[in-house]
Gaussian input, Z-matrix of N, CA and C with variables (Angstrom, degrees):
# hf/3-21g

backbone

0 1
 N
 C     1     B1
 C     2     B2     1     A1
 N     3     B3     2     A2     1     D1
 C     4     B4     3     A3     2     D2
 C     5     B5     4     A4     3     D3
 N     6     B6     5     A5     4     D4
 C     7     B7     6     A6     5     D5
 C     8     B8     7     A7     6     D6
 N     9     B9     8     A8     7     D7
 C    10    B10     9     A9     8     D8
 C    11    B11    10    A10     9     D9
 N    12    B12    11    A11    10    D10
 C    13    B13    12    A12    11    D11
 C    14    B14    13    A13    12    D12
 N    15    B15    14    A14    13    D13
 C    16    B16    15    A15    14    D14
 C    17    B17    16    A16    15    D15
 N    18    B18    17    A17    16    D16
 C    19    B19    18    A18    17    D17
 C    20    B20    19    A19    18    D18
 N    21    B21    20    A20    19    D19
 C    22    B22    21    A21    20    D20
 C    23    B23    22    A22    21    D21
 N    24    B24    23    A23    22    D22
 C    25    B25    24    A24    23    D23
 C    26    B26    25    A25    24    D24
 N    27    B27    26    A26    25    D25
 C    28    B28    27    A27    26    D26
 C    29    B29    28    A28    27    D27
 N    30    B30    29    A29    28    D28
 C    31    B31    30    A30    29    D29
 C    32    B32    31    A31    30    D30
 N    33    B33    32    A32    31    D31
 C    34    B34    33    A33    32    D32
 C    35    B35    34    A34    33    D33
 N    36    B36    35    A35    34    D34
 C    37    B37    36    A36    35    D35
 C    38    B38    37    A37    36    D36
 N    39    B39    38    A38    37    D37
 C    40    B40    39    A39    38    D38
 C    41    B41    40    A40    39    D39
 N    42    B42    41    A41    40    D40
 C    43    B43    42    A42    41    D41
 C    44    B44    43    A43    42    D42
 N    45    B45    44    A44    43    D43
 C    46    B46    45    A45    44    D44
 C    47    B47    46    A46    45    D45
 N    48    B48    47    A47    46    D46
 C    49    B49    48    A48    47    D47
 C    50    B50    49    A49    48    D48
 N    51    B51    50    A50    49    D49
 C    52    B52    51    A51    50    D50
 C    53    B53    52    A52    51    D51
 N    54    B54    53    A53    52    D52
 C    55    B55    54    A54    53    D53
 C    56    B56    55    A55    54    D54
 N    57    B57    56    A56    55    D55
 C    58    B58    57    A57    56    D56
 C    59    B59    58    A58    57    D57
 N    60    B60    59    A59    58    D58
 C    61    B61    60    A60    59    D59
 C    62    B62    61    A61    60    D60
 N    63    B63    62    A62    61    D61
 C    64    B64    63    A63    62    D62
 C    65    B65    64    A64    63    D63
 N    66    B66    65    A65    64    D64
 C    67    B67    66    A66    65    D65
 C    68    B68    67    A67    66    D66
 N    69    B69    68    A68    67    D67
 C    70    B70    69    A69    68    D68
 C    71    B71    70    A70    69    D69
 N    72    B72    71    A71    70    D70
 C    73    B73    72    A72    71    D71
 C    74    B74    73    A73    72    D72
 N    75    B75    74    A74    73    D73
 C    76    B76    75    A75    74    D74
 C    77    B77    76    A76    75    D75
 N    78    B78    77    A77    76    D76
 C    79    B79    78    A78    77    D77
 C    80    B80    79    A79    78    D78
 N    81    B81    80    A80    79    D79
 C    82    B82    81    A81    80    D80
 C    83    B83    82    A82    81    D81
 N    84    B84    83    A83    82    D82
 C    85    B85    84    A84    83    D83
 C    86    B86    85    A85    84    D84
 N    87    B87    86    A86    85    D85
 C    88    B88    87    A87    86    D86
 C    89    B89    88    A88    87    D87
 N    90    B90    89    A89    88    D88
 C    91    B91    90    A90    89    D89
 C    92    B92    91    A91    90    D90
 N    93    B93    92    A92    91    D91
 C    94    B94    93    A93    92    D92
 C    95    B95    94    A94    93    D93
 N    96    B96    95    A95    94    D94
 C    97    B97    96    A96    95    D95
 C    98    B98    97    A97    96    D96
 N    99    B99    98    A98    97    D97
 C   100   B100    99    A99    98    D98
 C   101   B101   100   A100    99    D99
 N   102   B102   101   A101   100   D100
 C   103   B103   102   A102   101   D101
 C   104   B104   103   A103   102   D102
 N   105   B105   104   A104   103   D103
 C   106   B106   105   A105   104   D104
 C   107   B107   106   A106   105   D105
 N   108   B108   107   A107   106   D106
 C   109   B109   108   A108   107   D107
 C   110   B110   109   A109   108   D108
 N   111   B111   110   A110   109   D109
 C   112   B112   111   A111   110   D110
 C   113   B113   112   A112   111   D111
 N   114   B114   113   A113   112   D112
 C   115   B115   114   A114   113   D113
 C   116   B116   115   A115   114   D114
 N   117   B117   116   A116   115   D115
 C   118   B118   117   A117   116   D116
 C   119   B119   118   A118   117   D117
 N   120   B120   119   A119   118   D118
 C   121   B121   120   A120   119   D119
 C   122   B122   121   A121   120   D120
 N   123   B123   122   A122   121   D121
 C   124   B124   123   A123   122   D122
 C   125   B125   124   A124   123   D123
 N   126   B126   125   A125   124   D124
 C   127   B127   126   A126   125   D125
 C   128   B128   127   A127   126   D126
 N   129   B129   128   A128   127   D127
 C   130   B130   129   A129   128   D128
 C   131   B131   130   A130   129   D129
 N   132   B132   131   A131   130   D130
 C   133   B133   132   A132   131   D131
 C   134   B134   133   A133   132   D132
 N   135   B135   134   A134   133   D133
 C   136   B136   135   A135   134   D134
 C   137   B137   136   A136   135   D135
 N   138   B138   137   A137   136   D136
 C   139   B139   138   A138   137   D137
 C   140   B140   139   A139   138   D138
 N   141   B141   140   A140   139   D139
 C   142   B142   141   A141   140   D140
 C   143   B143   142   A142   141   D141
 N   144   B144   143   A143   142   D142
 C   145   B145   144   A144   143   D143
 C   146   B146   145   A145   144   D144
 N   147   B147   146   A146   145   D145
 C   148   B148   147   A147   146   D146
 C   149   B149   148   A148   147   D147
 N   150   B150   149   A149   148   D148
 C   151   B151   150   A150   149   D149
 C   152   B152   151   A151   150   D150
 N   153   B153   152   A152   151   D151
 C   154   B154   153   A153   152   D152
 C   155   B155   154   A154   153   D153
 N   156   B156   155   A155   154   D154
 C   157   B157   156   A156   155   D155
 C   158   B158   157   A157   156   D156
 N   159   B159   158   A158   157   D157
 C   160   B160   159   A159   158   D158
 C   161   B161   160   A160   159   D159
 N   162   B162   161   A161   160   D160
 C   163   B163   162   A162   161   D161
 C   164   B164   163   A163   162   D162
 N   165   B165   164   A164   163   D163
 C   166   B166   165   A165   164   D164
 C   167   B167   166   A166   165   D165
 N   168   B168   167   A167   166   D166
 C   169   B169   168   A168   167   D167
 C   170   B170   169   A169   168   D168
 N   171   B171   170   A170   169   D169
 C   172   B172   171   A171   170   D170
 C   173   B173   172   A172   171   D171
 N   174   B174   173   A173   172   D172
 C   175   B175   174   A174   173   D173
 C   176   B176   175   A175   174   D174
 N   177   B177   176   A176   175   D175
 C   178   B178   177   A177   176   D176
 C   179   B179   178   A178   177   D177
 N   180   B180   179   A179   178   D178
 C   181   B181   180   A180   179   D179
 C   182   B182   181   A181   180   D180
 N   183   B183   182   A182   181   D181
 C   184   B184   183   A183   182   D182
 C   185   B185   184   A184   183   D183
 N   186   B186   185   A185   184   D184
 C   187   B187   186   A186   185   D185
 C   188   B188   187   A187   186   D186
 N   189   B189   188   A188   187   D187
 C   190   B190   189   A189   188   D188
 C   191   B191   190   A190   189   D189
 N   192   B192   191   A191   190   D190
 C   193   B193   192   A192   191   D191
 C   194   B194   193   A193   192   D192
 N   195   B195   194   A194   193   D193
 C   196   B196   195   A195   194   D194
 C   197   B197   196   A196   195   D195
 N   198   B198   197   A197   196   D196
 C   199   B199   198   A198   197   D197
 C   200   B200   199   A199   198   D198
 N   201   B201   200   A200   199   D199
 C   202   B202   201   A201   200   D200
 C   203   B203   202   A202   201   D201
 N   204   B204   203   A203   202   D202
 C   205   B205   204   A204   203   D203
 C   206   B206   205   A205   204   D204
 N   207   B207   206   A206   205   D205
 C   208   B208   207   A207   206   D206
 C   209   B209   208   A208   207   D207
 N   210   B210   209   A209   208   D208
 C   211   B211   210   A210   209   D209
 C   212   B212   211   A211   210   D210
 N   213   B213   212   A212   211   D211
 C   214   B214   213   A213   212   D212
 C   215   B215   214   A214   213   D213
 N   216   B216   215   A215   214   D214
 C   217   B217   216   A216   215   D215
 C   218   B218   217   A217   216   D216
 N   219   B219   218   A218   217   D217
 C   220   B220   219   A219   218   D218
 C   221   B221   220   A220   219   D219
 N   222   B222   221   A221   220   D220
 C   223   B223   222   A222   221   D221
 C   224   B224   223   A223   222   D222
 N   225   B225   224   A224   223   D223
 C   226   B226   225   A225   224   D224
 C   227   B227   226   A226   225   D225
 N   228   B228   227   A227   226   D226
 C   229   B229   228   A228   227   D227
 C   230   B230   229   A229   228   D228
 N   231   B231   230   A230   229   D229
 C   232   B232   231   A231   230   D230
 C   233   B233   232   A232   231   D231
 N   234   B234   233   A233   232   D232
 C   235   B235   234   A234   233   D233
 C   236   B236   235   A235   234   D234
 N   237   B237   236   A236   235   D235
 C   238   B238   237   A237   236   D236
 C   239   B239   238   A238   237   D237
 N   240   B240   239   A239   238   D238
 C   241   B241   240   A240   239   D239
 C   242   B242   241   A241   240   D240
 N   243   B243   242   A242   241   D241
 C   244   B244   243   A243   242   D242
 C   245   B245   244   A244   243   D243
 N   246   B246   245   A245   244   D244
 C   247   B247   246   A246   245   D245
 C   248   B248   247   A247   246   D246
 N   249   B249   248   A248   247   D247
 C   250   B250   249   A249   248   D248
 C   251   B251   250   A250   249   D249
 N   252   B252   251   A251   250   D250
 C   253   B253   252   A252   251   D251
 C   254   B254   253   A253   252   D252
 N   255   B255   254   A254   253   D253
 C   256   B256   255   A255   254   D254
 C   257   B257   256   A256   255   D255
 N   258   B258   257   A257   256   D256
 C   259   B259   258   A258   257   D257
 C   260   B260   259   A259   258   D258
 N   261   B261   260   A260   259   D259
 C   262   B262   261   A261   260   D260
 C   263   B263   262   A262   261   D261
 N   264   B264   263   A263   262   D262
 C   265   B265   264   A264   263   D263
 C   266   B266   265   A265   264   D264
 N   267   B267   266   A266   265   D265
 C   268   B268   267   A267   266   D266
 C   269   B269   268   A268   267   D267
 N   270   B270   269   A269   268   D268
 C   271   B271   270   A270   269   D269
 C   272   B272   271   A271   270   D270
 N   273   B273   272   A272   271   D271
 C   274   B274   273   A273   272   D272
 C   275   B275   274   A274   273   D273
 N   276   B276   275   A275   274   D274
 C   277   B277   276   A276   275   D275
 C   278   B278   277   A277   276   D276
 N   279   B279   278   A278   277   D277
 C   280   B280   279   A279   278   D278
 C   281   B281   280   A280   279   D279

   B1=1.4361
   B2=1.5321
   B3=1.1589
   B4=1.9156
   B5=1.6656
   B6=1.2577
   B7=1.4200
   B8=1.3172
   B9=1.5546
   B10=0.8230
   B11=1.6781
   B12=1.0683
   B13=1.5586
   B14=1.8723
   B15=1.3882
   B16=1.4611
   B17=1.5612
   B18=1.3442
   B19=1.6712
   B20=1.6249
   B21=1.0065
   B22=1.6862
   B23=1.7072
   B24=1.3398
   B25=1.6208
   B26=1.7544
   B27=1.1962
   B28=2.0653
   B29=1.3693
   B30=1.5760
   B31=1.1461
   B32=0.8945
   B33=2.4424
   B34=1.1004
   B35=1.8628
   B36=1.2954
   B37=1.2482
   B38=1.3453
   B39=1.4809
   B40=1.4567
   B41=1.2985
   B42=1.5825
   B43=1.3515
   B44=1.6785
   B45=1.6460
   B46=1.2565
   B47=1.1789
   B48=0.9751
   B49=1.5857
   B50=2.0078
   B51=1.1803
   B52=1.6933
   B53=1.9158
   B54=1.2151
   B55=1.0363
   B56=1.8454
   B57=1.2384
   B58=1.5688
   B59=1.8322
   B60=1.3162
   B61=2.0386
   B62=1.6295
   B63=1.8942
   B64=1.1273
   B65=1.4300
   B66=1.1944
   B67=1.3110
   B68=1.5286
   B69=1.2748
   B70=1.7814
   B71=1.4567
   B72=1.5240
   B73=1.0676
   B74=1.6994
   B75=1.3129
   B76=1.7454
   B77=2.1215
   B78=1.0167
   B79=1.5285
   B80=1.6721
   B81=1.1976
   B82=1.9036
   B83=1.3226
   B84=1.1502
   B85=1.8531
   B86=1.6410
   B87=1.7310
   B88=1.2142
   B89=1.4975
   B90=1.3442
   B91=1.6177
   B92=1.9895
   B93=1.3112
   B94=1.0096
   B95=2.0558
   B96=1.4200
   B97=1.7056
   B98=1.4742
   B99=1.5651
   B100=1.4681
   B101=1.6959
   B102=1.3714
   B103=1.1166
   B104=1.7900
   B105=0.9873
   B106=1.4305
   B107=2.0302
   B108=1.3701
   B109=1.4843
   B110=1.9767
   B111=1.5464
   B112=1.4816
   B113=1.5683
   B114=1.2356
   B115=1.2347
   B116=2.0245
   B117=1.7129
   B118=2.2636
   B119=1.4986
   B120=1.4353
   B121=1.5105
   B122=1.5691
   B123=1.3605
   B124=1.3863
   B125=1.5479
   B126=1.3089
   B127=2.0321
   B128=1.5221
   B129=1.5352
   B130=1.2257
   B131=1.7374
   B132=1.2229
   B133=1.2497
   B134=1.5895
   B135=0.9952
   B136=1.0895
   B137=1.7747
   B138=1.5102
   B139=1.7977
   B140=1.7656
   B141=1.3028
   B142=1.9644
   B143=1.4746
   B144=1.4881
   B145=1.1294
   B146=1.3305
   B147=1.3062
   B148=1.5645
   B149=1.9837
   B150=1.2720
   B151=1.4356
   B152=1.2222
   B153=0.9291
   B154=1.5321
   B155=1.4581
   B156=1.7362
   B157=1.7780
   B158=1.2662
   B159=1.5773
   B160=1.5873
   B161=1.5289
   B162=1.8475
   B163=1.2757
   B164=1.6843
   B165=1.3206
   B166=1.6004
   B167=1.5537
   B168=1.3438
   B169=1.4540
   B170=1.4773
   B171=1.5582
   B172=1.8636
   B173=1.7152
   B174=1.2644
   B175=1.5251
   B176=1.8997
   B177=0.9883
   B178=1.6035
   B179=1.2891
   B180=1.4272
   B181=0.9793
   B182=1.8658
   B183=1.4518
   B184=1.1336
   B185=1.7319
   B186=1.3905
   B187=1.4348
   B188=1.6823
   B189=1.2336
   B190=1.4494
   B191=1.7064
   B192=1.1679
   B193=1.9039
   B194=1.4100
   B195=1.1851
   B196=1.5876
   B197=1.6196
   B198=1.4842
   B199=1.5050
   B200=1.3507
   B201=1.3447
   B202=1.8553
   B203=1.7423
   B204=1.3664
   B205=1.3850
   B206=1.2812
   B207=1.8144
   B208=1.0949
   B209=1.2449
   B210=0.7913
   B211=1.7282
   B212=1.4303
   B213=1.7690
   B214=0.8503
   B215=1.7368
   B216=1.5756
   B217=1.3630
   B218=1.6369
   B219=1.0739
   B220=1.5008
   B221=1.0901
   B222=1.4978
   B223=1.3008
   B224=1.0917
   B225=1.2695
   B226=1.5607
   B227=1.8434
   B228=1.5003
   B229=1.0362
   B230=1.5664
   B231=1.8730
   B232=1.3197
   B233=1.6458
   B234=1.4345
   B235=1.5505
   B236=1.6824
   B237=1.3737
   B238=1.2928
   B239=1.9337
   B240=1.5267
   B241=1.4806
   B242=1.3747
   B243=1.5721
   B244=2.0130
   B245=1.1889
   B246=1.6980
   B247=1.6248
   B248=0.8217
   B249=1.3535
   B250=1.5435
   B251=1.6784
   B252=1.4006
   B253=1.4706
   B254=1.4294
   B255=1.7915
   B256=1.5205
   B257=1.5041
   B258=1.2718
   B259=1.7989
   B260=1.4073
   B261=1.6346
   B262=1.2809
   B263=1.1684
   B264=1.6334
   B265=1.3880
   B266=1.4918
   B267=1.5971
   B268=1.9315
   B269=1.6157
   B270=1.3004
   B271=1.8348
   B272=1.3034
   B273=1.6451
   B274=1.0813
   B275=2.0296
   B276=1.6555
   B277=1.3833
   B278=1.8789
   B279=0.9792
   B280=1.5563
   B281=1.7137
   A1=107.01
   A2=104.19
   A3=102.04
   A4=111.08
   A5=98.21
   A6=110.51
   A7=133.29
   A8=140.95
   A9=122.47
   A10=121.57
   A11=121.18
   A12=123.60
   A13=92.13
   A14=120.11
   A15=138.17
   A16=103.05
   A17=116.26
   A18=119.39
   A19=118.05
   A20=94.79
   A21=98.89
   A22=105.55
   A23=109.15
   A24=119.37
   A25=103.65
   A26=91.56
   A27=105.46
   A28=93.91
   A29=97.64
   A30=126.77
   A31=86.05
   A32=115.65
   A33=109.39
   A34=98.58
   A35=133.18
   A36=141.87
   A37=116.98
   A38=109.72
   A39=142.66
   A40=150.87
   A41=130.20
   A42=105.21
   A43=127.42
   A44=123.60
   A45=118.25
   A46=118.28
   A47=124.36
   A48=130.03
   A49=99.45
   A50=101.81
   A51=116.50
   A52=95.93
   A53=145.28
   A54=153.16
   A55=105.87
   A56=123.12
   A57=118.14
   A58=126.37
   A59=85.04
   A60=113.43
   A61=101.09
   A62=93.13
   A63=103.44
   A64=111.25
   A65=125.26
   A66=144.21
   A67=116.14
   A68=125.71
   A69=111.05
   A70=84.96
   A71=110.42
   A72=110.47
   A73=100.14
   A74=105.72
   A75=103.88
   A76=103.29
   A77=105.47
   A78=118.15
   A79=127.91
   A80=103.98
   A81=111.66
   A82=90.05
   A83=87.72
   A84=116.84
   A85=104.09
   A86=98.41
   A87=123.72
   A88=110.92
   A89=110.35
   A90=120.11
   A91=96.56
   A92=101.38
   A93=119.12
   A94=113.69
   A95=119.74
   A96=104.90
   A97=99.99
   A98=125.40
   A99=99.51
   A100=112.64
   A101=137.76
   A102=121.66
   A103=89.64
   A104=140.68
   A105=157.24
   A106=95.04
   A107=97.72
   A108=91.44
   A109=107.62
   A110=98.57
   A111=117.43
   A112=116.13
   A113=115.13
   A114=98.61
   A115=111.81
   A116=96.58
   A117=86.41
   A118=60.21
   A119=125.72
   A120=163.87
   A121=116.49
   A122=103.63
   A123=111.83
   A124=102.00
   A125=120.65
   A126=126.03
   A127=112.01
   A128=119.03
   A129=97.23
   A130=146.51
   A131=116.00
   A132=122.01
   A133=140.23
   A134=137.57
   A135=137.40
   A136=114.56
   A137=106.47
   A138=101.16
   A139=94.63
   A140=89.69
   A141=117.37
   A142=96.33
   A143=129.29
   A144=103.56
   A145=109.97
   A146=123.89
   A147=165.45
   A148=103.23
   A149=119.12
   A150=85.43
   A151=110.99
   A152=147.81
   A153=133.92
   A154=108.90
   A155=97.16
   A156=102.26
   A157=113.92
   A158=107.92
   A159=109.03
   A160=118.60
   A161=105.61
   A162=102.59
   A163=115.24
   A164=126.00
   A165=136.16
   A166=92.59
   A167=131.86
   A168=122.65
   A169=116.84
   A170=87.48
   A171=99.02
   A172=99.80
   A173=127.37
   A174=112.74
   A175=101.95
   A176=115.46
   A177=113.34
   A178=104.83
   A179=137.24
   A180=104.90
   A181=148.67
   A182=110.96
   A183=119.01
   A184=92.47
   A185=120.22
   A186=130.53
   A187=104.59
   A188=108.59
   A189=108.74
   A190=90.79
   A191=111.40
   A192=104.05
   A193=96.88
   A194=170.98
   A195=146.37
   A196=124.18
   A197=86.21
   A198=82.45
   A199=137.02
   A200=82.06
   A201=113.00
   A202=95.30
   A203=133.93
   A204=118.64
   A205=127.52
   A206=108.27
   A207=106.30
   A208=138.67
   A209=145.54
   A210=162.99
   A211=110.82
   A212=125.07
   A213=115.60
   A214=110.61
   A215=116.43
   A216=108.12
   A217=95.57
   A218=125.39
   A219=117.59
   A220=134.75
   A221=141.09
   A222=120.77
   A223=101.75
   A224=120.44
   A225=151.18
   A226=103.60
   A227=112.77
   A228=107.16
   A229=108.19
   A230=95.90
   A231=87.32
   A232=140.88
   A233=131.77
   A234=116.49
   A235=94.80
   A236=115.56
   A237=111.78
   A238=138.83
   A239=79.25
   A240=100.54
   A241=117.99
   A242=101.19
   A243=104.58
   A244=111.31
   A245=132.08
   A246=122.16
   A247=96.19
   A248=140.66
   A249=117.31
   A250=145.53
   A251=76.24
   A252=110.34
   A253=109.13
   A254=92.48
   A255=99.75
   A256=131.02
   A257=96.30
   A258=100.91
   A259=104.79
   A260=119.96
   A261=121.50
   A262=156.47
   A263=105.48
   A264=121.95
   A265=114.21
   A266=113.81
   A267=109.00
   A268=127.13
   A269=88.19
   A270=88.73
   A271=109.13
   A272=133.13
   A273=137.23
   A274=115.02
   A275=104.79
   A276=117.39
   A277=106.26
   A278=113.33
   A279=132.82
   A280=100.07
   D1=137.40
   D2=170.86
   D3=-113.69
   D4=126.15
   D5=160.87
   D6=-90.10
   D7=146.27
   D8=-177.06
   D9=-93.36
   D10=171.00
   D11=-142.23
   D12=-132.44
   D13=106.10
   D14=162.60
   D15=-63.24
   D16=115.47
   D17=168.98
   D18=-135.52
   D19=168.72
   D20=177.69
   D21=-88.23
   D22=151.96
   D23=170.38
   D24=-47.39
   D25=138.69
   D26=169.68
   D27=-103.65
   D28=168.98
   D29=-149.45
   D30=-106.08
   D31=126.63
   D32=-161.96
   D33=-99.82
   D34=32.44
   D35=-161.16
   D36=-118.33
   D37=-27.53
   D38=163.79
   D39=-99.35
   D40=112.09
   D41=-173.69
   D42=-48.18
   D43=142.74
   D44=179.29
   D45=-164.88
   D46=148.93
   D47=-163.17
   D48=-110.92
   D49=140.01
   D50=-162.44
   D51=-116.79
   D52=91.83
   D53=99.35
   D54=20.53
   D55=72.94
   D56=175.13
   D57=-108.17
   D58=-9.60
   D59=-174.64
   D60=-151.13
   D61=142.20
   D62=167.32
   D63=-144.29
   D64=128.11
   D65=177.77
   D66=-38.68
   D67=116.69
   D68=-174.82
   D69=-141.28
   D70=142.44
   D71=-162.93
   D72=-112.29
   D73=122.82
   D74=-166.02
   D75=-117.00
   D76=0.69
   D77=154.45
   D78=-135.65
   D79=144.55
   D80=173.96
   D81=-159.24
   D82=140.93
   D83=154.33
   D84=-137.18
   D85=174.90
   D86=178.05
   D87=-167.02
   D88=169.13
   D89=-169.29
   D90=-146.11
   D91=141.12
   D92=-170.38
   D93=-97.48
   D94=86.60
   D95=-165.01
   D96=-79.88
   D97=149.94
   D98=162.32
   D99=-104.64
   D100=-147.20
   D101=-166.84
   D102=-95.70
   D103=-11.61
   D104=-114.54
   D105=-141.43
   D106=-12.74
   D107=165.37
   D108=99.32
   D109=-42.55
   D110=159.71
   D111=-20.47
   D112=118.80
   D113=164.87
   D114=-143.35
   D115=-179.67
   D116=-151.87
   D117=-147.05
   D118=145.30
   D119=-165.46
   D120=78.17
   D121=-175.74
   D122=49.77
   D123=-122.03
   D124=124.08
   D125=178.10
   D126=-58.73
   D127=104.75
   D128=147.70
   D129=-97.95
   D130=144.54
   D131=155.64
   D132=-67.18
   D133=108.04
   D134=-164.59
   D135=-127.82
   D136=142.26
   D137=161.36
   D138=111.41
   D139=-165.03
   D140=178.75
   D141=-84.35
   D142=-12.13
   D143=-171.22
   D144=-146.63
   D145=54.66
   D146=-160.56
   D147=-100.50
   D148=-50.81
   D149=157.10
   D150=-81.36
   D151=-20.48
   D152=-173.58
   D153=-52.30
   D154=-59.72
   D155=-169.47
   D156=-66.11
   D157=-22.39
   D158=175.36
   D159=-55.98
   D160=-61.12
   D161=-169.88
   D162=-83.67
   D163=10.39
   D164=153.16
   D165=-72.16
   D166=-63.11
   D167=-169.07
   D168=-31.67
   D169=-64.24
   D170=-162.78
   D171=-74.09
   D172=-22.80
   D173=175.24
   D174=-72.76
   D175=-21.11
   D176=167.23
   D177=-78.62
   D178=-69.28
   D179=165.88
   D180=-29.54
   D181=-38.61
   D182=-158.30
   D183=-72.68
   D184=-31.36
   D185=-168.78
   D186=-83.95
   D187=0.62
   D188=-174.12
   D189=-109.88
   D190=-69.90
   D191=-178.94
   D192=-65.70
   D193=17.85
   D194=103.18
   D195=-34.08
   D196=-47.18
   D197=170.25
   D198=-47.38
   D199=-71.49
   D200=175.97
   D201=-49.50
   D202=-62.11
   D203=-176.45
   D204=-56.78
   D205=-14.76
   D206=149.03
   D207=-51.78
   D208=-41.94
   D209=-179.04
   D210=-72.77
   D211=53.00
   D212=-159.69
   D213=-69.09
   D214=-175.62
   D215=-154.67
   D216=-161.29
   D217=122.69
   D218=-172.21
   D219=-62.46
   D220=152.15
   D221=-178.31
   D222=-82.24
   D223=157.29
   D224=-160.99
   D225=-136.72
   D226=103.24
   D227=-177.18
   D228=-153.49
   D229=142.61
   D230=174.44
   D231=-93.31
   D232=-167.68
   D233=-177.67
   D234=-58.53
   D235=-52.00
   D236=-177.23
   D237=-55.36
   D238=-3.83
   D239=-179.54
   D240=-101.12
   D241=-27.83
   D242=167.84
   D243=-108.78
   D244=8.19
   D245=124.53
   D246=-53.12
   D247=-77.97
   D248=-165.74
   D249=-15.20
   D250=-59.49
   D251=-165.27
   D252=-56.68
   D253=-58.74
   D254=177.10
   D255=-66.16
   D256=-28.46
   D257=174.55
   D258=-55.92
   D259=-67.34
   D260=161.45
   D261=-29.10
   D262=-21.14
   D263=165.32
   D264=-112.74
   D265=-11.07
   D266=140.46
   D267=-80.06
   D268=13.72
   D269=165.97
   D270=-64.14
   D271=152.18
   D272=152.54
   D273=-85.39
   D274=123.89
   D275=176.58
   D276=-37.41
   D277=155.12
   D278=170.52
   D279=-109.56

């Protein structure tokens, strides 16, 4: 959203840049991917107070996937998955 911006006269003798709009941001969303393809949104934000709820969101979020990565969990893989693996990690870099 742009608002408009109350200023004093510039100085007509001098170069100067005049401040007349300012950007306020009255929507955000976001979507959560996991490495696993999984995905949680998309969240919206809405209103006058849309970054606020945004950046409370994602610090809840961030305390929720810490968690969960806490709990680590073994990989589970098959023969066909460490052919994989290994071909892939004797690739030569580009």
């Amino acid at each position: 959203m742009l608002r408009k911006i109350q200023g004093c006269e510039p100085p007509k003798d001098e170069s100067f840049t005049v401040r007349t709009e300012m950007h306020k941001a009255y929507e955000l969303a976001y979507a959560i991917v996991r490495s696993d393809g999984e995905t949680f949104g998309p969240v919206k934000c809405r209103g006058e107070d849309a970054v606020y709820v945004f950046l409370a969101n994602i610090l809840e979020e961030e305390r929720r996937i810490r968690a969960d990565m806490a709990n680590k969990k073994p990989l589970l893989m098959t023969r066909e998955n460490r052919l994989t693996h290994k071909k892939t990690r004797s690739l030569p870099y580009l």
